[in-house]
C-alpha positions, 0 to 999 in steps of 0.5 A: 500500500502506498501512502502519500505524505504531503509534500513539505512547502519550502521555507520563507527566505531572503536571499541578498546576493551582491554584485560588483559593477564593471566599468563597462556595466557588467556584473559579476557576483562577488557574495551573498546570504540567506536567511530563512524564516521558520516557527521552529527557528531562534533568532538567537545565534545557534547551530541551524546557522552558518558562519561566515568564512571571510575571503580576500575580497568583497564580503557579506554577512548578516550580523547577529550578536555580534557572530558574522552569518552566511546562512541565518535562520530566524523565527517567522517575522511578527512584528519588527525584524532586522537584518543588520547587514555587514559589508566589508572588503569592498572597492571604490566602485559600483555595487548592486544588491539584488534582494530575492525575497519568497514567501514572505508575504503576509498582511500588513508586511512591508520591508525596506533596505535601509542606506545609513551612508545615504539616508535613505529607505528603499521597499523590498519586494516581499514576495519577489526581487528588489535591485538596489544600485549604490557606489562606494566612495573614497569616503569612510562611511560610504564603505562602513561595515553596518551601512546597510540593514533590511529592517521590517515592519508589521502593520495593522489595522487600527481599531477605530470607532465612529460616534457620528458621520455626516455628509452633506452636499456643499456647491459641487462637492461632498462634505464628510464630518466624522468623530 
């Protein structure tokens, strides 16, 4: 008799893969990470994670009390998640980081790529591909080990509570009054 087992769904993960930029605007893939998502994962650092070997050049790593990670298994995202990335061995030239994202989507998720160096937010893609292009100048903190870090956010709907709602033509428009 054979017996059927469902088929295990592959876990949510990130994956950011860093890629440098050529002067001619070709790629090559210098490094990456993966992180997976999973009820049965700690965010504490522990053996179902891999630590980084460094190499001589570019490196990327995910930072978690203070132990650099390759491979980082965490528990399902709830509410506030961080992925401090570090960054180190880099050039003065052009980068890219191409974030893969799967299964992560759930209501109320967004997620964004943070650029200490620049200031500023991108979102991600939770369920797909985000590029980020940036440059590394001859600057100290455009090439800081802790420029970078995925940083999301849950959020819900806010309980709200109406005592009274009015609406009234006013000319050509419609007035709404609410408390």
């Amino acid at each position: 008799r054979l017996v059927s087992t469902p088929a295990t769904l592959p876990l949510p993960y990130l994956r950011t893969n860093l890629y440098g930029v050529n002067a001619d605007s070709s790629t090559y893939m210098a490094d990456g990470i993966l992180v997976n998502y999973g009820d049965n994962y700690s965010n504490a650092v522990d053996d179902m994670d891999a630590i980084k070997s460094t190499n001589t050049s570019e490196n990327l790593s995910s930072k978690t009390a203070n132990t650099l990670l390759v491979i980082e298994r965490r528990h399902t995202i709830t509410s506030k998640d961080t992925i401090h990335l570090n960054l180190t061995g880099v050039k003065v030239q052009n980068y890219r980081f191409e974030v893969m994202a799967g299964r992560l989507s759930q209501p109320g998720l967004t997620g964004y790529l943070i650029d200490n160096y620049l200031h500023t937010s991108t979102p991600l893609n939770i369920d797909g591909t985000t590029l980020y292009n940036f440059t590394i100048a001859n600057i100290a903190a455009s090439y800081a080990a802790n420029r970078f870090e995925i940083v999301f956010s849950q959020y819900g709907t806010l309980p709200v509570t109406f005592t009274t709602v009015k609406a009234y033509q006013q000319n050509k428009n419609i007035n709404v009054e609410w408390k």
